[in-house]
N, C-alpha and C positions, 0 to 999 in steps of 0.2 A: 742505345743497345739494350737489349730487354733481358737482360743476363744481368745477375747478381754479383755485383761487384767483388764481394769477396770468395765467392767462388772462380770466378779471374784469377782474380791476383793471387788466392790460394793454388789456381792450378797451374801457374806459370812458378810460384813459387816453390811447392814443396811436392814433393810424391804424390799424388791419388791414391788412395785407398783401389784395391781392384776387389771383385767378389764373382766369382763364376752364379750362376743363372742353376736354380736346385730344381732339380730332372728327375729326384727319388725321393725313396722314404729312408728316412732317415733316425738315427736314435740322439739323444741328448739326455741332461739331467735337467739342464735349463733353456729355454726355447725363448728367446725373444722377437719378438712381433715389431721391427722399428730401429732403424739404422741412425736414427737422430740421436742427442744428447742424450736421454733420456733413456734410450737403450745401451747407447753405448757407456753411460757412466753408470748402470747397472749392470755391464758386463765385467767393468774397470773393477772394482768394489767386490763381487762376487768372486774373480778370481783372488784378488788381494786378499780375502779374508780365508776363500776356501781354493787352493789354489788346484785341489784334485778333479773339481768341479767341471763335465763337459760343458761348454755354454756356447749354443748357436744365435747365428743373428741372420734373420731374414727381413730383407728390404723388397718392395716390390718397386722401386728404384734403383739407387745408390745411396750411398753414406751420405746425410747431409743434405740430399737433396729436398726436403721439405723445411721449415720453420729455422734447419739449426745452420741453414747453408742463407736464408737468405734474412734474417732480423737484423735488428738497426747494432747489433755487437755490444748491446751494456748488459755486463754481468751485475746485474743491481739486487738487492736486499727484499726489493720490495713484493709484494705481500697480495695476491687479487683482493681478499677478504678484510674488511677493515677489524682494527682490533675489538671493537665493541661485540660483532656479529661473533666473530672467534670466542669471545666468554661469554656470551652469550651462549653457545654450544658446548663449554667444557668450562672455565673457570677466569677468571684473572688472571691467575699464576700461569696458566698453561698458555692465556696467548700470547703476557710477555714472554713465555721462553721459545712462541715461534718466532716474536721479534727478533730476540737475540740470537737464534738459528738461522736466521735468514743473514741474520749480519756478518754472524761467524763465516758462514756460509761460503761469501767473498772472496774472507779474505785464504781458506781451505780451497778452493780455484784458483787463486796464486799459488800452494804452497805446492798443488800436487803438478800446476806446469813448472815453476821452479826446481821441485824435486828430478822430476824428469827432463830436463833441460827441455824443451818447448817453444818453438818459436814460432808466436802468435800474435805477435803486437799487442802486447800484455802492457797499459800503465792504468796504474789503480790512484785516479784523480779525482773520486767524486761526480757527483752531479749539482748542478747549478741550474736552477729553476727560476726564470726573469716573473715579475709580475710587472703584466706594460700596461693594463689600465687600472684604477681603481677597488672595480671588485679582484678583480684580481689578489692586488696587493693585501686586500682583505682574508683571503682564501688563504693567502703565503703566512699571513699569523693567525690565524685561525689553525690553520696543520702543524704550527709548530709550539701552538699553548696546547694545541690536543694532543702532539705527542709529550709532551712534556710532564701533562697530570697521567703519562702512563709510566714517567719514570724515566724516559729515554731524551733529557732536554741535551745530552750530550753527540745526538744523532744526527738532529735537522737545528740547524740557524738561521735563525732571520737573516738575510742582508739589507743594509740600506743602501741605497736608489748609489752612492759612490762606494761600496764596497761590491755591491752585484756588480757595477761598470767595471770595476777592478779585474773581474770573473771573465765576464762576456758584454763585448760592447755592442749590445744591440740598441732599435732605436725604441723610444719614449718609455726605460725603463723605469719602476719606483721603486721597484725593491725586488726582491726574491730571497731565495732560500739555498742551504747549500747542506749535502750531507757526501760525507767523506767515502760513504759504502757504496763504492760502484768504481768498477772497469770500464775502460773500453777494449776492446778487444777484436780482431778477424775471426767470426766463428768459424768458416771453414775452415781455417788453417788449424784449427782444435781439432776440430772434424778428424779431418787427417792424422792430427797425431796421436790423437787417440787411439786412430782403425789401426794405424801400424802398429801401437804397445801392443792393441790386443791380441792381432792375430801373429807376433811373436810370441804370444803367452799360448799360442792354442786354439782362439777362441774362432770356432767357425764362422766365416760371413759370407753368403750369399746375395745377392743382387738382383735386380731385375726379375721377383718373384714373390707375385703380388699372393697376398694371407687372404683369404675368404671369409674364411671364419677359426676363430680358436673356442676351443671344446675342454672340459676336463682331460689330461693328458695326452693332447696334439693339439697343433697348430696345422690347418688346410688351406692349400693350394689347390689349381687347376690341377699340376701335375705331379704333383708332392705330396709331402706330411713328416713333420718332424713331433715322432713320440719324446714325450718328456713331460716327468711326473709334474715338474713345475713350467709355467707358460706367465710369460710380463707382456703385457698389451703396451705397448712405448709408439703407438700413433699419433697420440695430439689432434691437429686440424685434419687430419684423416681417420678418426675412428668411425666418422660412421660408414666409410664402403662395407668394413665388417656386418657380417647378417647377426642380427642381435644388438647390437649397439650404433642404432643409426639416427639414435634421438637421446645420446648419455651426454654428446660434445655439437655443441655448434659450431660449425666452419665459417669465420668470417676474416674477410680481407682486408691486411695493411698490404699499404703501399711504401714503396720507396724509390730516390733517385741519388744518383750520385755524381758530383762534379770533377772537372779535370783538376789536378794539382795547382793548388791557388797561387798566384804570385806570392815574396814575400812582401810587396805589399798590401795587400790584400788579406792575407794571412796574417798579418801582425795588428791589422785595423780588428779584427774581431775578434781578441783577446783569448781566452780557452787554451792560457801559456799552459796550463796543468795540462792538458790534455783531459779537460773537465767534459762530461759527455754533459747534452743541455735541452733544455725544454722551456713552455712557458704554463700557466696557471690557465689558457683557456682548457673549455670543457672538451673541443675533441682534440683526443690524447699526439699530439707532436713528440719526435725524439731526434734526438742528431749524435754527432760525435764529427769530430776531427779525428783522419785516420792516420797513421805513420807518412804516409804521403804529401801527407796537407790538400788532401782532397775532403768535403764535405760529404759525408753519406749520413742521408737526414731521409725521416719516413713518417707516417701518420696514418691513422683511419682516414673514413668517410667512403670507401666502398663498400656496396649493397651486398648484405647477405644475398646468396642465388635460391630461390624456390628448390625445396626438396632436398639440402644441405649438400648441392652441387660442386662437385671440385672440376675446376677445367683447364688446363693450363692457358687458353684463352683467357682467363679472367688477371693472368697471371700480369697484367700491365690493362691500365686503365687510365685513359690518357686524360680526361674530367680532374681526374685526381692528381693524377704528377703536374698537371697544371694549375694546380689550387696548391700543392706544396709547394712549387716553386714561387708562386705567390707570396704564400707564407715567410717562404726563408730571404726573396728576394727584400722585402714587406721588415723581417727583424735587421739584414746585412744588406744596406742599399749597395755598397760598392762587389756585390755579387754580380749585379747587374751585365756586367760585359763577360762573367764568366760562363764555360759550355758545360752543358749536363752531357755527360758522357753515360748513364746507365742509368736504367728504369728498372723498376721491377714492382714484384708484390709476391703474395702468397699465402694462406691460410693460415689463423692460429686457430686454438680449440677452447672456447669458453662454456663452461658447463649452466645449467640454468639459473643457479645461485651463486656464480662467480665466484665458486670458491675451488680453487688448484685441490686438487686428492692424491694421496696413492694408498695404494692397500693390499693387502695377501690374504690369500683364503686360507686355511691349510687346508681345509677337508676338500676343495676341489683345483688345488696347487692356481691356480688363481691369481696373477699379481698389478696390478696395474700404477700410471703416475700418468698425470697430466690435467690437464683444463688450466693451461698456466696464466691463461688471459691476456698473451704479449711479452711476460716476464719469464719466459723459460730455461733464457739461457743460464741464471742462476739458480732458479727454481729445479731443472732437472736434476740438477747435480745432487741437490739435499734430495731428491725425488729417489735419483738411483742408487744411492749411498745407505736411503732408509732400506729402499726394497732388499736389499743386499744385507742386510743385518736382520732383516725378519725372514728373510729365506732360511737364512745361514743358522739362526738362533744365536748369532753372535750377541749379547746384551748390549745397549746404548739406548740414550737418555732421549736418541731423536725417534726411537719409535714410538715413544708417548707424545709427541707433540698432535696438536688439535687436528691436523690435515690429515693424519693417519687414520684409516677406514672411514673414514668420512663418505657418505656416497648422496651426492646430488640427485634431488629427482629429475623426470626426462623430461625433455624439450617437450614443446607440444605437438603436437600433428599438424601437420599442413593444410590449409593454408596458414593455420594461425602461428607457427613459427616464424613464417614470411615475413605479415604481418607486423607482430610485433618487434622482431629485431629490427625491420627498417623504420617503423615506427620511432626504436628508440632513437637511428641514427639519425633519423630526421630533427628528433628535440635535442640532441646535442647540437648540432649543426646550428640550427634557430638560435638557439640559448645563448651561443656566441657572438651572434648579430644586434641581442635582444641587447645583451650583458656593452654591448660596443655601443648600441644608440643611444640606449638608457643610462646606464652607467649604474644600475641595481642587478643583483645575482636573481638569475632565472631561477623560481619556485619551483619552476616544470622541471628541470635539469636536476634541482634538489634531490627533487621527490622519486626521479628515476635513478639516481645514485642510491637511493634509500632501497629500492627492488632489488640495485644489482647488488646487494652486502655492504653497503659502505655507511 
């Protein structure tokens, strides 16, 4: 099925958010562009701090229906910008306290579905990271001596080869790593409870009512226009249909599939008792999670950016790929093997040209935006619209000085050459895995493109 698992089971489970379709012009104080996280946990935040505040929300879908309805569900810590390139840009001080914001981060997405009773398949178990060949293994302490001269040896742990097995029993483990700051989670079903707070609180949402372009105080439709002094751009892997911003974000495709509810034998052979969400140390990026069901919803790169940062919902299942992850996963869980993939999917994230996540406020032209989360959004939006929300508001906090803040990436290149080189890159990570497999030495080439994208 080429439907997103958790928008299933989100929508058999809880309410739909509904939004009528906007036919006019309309007024706001605050105008957002963007129905996902991102928007909506800048509208959650905005009203909390300023509760007099009108705040519309324009989706040219539905709620959820791009990155925040269909990602692999870890609300993780992590960071697109490595912390060197971070003080590198602002200081030491300042990128470990993005570290510590991002950690915080977390576990403040627990407190606020706790606060608000929330039922989202919320268990906050960590991530476990397998290292299954050599370099690999290498990489797994290598990232955890590097985090460690930054301060944080308290965050990421070595495992060894019967402490990982403990984790996740995959096959020809040596070791991996494990750090306690990550959920798993149903994002739709967030999705949802979000839309409901807000629009009890007020907050306008519309649907099926695609933004053209945002201006100094309106946002523009075909058939619409909502004035307001302040405007938050919250598109992600859709900012460039906007006129103006069609080379700030690059649109590139993960994939994902998801399995029937695993036997419990089956389920018990492949450890992840924590509900630990899991990955391994090769270079193109894999992610999984065990869901409340004891279904597998596991997802990866390796599909091609589209010529002219093309979004289609045709691309939105790529069958090369779900068949190279099921490889993968069949490859780490051999007694997968007789199990059925029940759903397919994919869908666009938004990496900016230096991989590093932003958000930021103008005031002189009410201005606000967040995103280039590079895959990690679903925790990243949160600290994204929580900042914007404090620098709208003039409320004071200590996260609008962290390094991500006005930050602004320069633009992709032109076409061809954006083509070009993102699949370029995809192609040397791909390679570097094969290389890193026959050889058993880390790709130089893969290095060296880590070094371009910030890391």
């Amino acid at each position: 099925m080429n439907t997103s698992l958790w928008i299933e089971k989100g929508s058999s489970d809880v309410q739909q958010p509904i939004g009528e379709p906007l036919r006019s012009h309309v007024d706001a104080d605050v105008a957002i562009v963007g129905a996902g996280f991102t928007g909506l946990w800048s509208a959650y935040y905005l009203t909390k701090l300023d509760p007099s505040l009108r705040v519309t929300i324009v989706d040219a879908h539905y709620p959820g229906y791009g990155a925040s309805g269909r990602n692999g569900g870890w609300v993780s810590a992590l960071f697109p910008a490595h912390l060197s390139a971070l003080a590198r840009a602002s200081s030491r001080d300042k990128a470990r306290h993005m570290h510590i914001s991002m950690r915080e981060n977390v576990s403040d997405i627990g407190l606020a579905i706790e606060e608000n009773n929330w039922d989202v398949d919320w268990t906050h178990g960590g991530t476990v990271v397998a290292a299954r060949t050599p370099v690999q293994n290498r990489r797994a302490e290598t990232e955890v001596t590097d985090l460690a001269q930054w301060g944080f040896d308290s965050d990421l742990f070595y495992l060894t080869r019967s402490e990982t097995l403990n984790r996740i029993n995959a096959t020809d483990v040596l070791g991996g790593t494990f750090t306690p700051h990550c959920a798993a989670i149903n994002p739709y079903k967030l999705v949802c409870a979000l839309t409901g707070h807000l629009q009890s609180r007020g907050v306008k949402l519309y649907q099926d009512s695609p933004v053209t372009a945002i201006e100094s105080g309106r946002i523009i439709g075909h058939q619409f226009s909502v004035r307001a002094p302040v405007t938050i751009r919250a598109t992600e892997g859709y900012t460039p249909s906007l006129a103006g911003f069609e080379r700030n974000l690059a649109p590139v495709y993960s994939m994902m599939l998801a399995t029937e509810p695993l036997t419990p034998e089956v389920r018990s052979s492949i450890g992840l008792a924590g509900r630990e969400t899991f990955s391994d140390f090769r270079n193109l990026i894999i992610y999984g999670q065990i869901t409340v069901d004891n279904r597998i919803a596991f997802g990866g790169r390796g599909a091609p950016y589209h010529f002219g940062s093309r979004i289609d919902a045709r691309n939105d299942h790529n069958a090369n790929v779900h068949r190279e992850l099921w490889s993968v996963l069949t490859d780490m869980f051999p007694a997968l093997h007789e199990t059925r993939v029940t759903h397919t999917w994919g869908g666009p994230l938004g990496i900016a040209r230096d991989w590093w996540a932003s958000c930021g406020f103008d005031p002189a032209t009410g201005q606000a935006w967040s995103g280039g989360y590079v895959g990690d959004g679903l925790g990243t939006s949160h600290l994204g619209g929580k900042t914007l929300a404090h620098l709208i508001t003039g409320v004071p906090s200590e996260i609008t000085e962290l390094p991500w803040v006005n930050h602004r990436s320069r633009k992709w290149e032109p076409e061809p050459f954006r083509w070009l080189g993102a699949n370029a890159g995809l192609q040397v990570m791909q390679r570097a895995d094969s290389y890193e497999d026959r050889t058993g030495k880390e790709s130089k080439t893969a290095r060296l493109v880590g070094r371009l994208l910030g890391h």
